[in-house]
C-alpha positions as CSV (number, residue, x, y, z in Angstrom):
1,X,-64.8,-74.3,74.7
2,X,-67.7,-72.2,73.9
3,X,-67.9,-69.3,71.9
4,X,-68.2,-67.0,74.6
5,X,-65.2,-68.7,76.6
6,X,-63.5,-66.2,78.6
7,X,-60.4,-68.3,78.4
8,X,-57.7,-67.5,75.2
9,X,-57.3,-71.0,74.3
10,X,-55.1,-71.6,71.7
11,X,-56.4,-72.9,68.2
12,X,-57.6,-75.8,68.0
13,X,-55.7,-77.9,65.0
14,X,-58.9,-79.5,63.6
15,X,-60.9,-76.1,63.9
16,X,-62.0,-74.7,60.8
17,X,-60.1,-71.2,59.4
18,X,-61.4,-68.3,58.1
19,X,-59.9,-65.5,56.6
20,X,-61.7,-62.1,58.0
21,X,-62.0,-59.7,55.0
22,X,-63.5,-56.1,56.3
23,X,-63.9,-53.9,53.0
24,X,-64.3,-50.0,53.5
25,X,-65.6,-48.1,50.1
26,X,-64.7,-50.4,48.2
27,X,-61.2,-51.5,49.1
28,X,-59.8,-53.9,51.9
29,X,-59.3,-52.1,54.9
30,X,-57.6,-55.6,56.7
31,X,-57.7,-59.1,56.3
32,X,-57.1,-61.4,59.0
33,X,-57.2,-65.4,59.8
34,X,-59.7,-66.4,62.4
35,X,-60.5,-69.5,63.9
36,X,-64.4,-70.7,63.1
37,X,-66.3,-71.2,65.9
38,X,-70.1,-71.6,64.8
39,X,-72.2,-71.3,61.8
40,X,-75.8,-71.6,62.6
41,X,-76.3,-70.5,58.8
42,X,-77.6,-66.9,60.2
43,X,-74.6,-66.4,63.0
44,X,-71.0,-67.1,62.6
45,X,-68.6,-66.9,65.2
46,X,-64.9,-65.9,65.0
47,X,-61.7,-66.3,67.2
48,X,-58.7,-64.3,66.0
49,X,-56.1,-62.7,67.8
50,X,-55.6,-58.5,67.7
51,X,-54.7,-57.7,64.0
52,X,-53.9,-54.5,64.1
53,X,-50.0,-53.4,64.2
54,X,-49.3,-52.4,68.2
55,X,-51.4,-51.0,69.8
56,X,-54.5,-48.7,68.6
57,X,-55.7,-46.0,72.2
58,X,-59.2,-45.1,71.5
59,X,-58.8,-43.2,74.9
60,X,-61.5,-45.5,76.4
61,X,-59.9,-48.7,75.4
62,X,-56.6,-49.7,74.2
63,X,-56.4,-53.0,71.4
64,X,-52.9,-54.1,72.2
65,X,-51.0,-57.5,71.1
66,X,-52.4,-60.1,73.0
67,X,-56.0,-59.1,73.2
68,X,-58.4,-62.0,71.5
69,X,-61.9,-60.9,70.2
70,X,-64.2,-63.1,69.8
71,X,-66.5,-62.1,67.2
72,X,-69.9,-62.3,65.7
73,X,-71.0,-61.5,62.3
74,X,-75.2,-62.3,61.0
75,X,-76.0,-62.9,57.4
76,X,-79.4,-60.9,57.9
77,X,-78.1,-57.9,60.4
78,X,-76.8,-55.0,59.5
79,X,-73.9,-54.7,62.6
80,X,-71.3,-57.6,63.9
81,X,-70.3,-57.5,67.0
82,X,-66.4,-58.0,68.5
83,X,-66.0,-59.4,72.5
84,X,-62.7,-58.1,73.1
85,X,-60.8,-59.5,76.4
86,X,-56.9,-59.1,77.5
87,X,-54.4,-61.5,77.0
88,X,-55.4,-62.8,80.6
89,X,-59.0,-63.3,79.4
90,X,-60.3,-60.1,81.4
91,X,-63.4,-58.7,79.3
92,X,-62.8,-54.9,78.0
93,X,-66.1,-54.5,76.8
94,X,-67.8,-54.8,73.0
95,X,-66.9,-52.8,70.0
96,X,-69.4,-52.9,67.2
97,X,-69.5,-52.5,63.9
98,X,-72.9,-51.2,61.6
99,X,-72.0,-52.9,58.6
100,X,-73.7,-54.8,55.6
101,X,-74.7,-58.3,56.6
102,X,-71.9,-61.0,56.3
103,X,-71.3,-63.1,53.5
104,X,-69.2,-66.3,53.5
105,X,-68.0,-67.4,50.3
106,X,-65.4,-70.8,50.6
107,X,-63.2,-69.8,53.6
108,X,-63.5,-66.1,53.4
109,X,-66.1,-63.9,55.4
110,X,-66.1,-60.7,53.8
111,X,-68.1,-57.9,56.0
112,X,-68.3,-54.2,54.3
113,X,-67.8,-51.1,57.2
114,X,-70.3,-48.7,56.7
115,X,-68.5,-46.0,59.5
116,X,-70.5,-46.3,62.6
117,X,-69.4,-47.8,65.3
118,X,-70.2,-48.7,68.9
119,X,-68.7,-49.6,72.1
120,X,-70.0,-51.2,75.6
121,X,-67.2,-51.4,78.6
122,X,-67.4,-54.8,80.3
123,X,-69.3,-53.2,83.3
124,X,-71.7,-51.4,80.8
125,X,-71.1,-48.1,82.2
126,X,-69.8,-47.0,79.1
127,X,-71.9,-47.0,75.9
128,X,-70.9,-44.7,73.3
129,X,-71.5,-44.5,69.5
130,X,-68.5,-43.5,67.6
131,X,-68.1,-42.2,64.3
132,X,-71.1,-40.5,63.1
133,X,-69.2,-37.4,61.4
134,X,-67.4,-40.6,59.0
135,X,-70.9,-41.6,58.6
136,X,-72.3,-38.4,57.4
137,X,-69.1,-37.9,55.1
138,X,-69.0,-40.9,53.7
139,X,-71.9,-40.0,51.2
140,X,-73.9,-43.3,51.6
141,X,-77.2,-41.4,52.4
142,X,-77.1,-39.9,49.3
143,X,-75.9,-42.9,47.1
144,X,-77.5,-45.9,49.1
145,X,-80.6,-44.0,51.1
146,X,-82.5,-47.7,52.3
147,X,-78.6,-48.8,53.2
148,X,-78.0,-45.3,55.4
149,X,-81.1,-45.9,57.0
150,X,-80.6,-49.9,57.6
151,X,-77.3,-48.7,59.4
152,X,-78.7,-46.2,61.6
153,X,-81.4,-48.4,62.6
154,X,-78.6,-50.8,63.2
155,X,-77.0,-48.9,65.8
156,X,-79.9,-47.7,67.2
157,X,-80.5,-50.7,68.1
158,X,-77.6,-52.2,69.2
159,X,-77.5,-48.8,71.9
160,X,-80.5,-50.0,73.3
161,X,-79.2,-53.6,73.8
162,X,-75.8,-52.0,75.0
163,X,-77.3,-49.7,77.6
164,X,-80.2,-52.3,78.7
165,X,-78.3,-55.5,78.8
166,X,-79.3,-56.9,76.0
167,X,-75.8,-58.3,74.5
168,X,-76.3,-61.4,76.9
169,X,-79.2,-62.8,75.2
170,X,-78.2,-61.0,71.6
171,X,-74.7,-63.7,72.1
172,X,-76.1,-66.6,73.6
């Protein structure tokens, strides 16, 4: 099954396991297992089922038990990128995450939130970035100026591959 499988299959017992480690200032925010999919050495692809406890409305989208995201984190970006489909395997959209690039050390990827987000339904009629006041907050233009301006690139970009069907080709 490839990575971008709209089937939920379960794990595979010789896959490789990763634990999923997403740090905000400083601290873990979650942790999570995650079944390895591909490792290019630039790209890594994750399976892992919804982490969160119940079920988190973001009034456009719900993450609910059940939900699998298939997700993809690069060593030399500055955003990852989460497929997120039901427990049926029907496609919600993308939710993105501007964030440091990856790093995998052993079996743990560790991937550090920098606050801006970004979500793409499945029909792409709804791109929207999220969390832009966090952002400003958070201080990092002020302490980490070329790391502000990496992440704002960073979602620039991935808005313009949202909204002109670029995730396609940026997955494949």
């Amino acid at each position: 099954m490839s990575a971008n499988s709209s089937e939920a299959a379960p794990r595979s017992p010789s896959a490789p396991m990763v634990n999923v480690v997403l740090v905000k200032g400083g601290r873990t925010k979650i942790s999570y297992p995650a079944e390895l999919l591909h490792d290019d050495g630039t790209r890594l692809a994750v399976r892992a089922a919804w982490a969160g406890d119940g079920v988190r409305d973001f009034g456009f989208v719900r993450f609910e038990p059940g939900d699998v995201f298939t997700e993809y984190y690069w060593r030399d970006r500055w955003y990852s990128v989460k497929e997120v489909r039901d427990a049926a395997g029907t496609l919600k959209g993308w939710y993105c995450d501007i964030a440091r690039p990856a790093t995998l050390a052993g079996n743990e990827l560790v991937v550090e939130d920098l606050d801006l987000d970004l979500w793409r339904s499945a029909d792409g009629t709804d791109v929207r970035r999220l969390d832009e006041d966090e952002f400003a907050e958070s201080g990092l233009a002020r302490s980490d100026p070329p790391a502000a301006s990496a992440a704002v690139a960073a979602l620039d970009e991935l808005e313009s591959l949202a909204r002109e069907g670029g995730f396609e080709k940026l997955l494949a």
